[in-house]
C-alpha positions as CSV (number, residue, x, y, z in Angstrom):
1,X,123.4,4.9,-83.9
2,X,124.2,8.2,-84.9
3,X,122.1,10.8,-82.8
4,X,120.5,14.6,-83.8
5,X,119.5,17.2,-81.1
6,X,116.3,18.6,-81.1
7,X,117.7,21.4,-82.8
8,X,119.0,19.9,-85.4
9,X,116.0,18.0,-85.7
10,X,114.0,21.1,-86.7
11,X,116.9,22.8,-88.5
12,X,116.6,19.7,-91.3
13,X,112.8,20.1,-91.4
14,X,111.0,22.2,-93.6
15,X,107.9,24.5,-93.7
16,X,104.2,22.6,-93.2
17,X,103.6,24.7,-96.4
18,X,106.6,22.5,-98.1
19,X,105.4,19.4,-96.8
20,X,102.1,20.2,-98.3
21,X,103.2,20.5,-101.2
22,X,104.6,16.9,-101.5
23,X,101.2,15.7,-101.7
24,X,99.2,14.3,-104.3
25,X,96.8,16.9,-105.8
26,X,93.8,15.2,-103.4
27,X,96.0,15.2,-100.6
28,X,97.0,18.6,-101.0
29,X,93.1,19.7,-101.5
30,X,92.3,18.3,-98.1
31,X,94.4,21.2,-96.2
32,X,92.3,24.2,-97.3
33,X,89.0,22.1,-96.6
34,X,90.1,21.1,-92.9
35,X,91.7,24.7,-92.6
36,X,87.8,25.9,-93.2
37,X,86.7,23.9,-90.4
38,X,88.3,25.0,-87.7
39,X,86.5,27.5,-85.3
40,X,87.8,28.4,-82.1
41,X,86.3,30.2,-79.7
42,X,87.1,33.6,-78.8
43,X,88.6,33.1,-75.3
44,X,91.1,30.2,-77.2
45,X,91.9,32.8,-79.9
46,X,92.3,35.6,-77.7
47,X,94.8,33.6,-76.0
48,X,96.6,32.5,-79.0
49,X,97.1,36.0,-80.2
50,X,97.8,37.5,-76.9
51,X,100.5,34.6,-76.1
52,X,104.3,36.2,-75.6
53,X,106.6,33.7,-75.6
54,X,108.0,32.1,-78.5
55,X,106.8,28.5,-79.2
56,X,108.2,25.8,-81.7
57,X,106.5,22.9,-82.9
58,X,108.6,19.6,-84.3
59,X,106.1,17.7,-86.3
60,X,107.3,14.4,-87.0
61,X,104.5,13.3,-89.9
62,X,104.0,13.2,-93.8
63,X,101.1,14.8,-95.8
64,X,99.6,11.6,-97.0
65,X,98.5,10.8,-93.2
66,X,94.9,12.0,-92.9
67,X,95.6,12.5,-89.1
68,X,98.9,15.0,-90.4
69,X,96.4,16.7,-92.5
70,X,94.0,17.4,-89.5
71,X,96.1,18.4,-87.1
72,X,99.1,20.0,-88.9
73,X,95.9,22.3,-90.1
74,X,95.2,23.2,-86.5
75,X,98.9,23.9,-85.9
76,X,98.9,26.2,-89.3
77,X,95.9,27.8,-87.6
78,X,98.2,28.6,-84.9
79,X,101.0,30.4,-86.8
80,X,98.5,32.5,-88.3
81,X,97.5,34.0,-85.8
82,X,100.7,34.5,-83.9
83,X,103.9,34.9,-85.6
84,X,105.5,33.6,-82.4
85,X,104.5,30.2,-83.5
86,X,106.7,28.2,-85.8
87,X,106.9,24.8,-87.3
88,X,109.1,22.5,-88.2
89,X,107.9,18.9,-90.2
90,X,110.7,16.2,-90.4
91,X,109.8,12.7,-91.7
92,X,108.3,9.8,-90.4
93,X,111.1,8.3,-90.3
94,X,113.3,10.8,-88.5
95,X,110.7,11.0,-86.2
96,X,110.7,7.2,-85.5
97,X,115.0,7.2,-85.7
98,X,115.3,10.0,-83.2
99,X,112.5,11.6,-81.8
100,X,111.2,8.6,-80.0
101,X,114.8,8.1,-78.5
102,X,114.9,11.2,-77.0
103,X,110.8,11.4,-76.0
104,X,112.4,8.2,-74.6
105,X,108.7,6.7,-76.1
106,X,108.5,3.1,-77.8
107,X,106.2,2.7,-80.9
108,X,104.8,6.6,-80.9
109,X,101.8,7.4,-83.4
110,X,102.1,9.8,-85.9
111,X,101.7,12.4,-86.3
112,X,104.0,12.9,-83.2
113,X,104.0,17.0,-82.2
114,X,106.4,18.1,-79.8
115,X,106.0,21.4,-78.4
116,X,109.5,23.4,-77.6
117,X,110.3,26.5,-75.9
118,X,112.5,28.7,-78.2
119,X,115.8,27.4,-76.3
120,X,114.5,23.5,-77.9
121,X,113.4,22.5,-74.0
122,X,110.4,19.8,-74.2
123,X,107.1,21.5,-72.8
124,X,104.9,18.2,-74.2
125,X,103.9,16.4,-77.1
126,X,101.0,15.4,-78.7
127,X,100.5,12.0,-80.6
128,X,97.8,11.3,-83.8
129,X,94.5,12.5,-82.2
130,X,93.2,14.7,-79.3
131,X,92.8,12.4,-76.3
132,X,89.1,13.0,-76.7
133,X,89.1,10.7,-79.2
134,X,91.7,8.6,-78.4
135,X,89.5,8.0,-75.3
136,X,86.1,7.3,-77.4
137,X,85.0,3.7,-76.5
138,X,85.0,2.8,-80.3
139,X,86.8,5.4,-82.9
140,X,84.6,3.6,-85.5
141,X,81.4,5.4,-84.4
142,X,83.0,8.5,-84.4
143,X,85.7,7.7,-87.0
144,X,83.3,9.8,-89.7
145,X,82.8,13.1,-87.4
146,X,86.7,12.6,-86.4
147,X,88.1,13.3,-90.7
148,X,85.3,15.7,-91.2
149,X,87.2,18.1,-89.1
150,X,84.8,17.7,-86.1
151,X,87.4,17.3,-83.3
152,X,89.9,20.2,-84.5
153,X,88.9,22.3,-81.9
154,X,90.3,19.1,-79.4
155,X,93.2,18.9,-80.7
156,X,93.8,22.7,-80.4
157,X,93.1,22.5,-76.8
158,X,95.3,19.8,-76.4
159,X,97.8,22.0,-78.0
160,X,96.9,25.1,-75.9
161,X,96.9,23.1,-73.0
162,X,100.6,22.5,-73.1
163,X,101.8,25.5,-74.9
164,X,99.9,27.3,-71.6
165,X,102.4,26.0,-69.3
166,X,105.4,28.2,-70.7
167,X,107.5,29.6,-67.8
């Protein structure tokens, strides 16, 4: 099997704003409605804004996944505020071909985030949902709350809480 670095990996991808636009008009709607409904709180902004180092993120997902939608919002939300944040969205498939291989992970859920230092080295990852609710004893009674944008604040922490970790 023919092998990509992580570099090359995010070299091939293209902007979330690209992969947005790959969606079907409904699908493409959904961004600026979750975008709306994130709100983080001042000491998690602060940090975002104030944060120095440069940070990549690999997004291995596709715009018709409601869980991309969410979270690739929350990343968005991140480059917005910083312009040391960047992003990088490579298939599903790419994701599944080489990404797992070198995450050395079997059968990852996507969207799969891996967060990079700007030399490519692997700080974390982050897979589908903040662990909040991948810990809920039954997604189905908060499955609702979860795609009405309730847990975006979770998965920015999650986010923060590996980004924070930079040397």
């Amino acid at each position: 099997m023919n092998q990509m670095t992580l570099k090359e990996l995010y070299e091939v991808g293209c902007s979330f704003e690209s992969s947005v636009g790959e969606g079907t008009k409904s699908e493409r709607a959904r961004i600026p409605k979750n975008s709306s409904r994130i709100t983080f709180d001042e000491d998690l902004t602060n940090n975002i804004i104030n944060f120095e180092k440069e940070v990549k993120f690999l997004v291995a997902g596709e715009i018709w996944c409601p869980d991309y939608q969410l979270n690739g919002a929350v990343l968005k939300r991140f480059m917005d505020l910083n312009p040391n944040f960047d992003m990088s969205v490579i298939t599903m498939a790419r994701g599944k071909k080489y990404l797992e291989a070198i995450l050395n992970i079997k059968d990852a859920k996507y969207p799969l985030i891996v967060v990079l230092d700007k030399d490519f080295n692997i700080l974390g990852n982050f897979q589908e949902r903040p662990e909040i609710v991948k810990n809920a004893a039954s997604f189905d009674d908060i499955k609702l709350d979860y795609y009405k944008g309730k847990y975006l604040i979770d998965t920015a922490n999650d986010i923060w809480n590996i980004v924070k970790n930079i040397k």
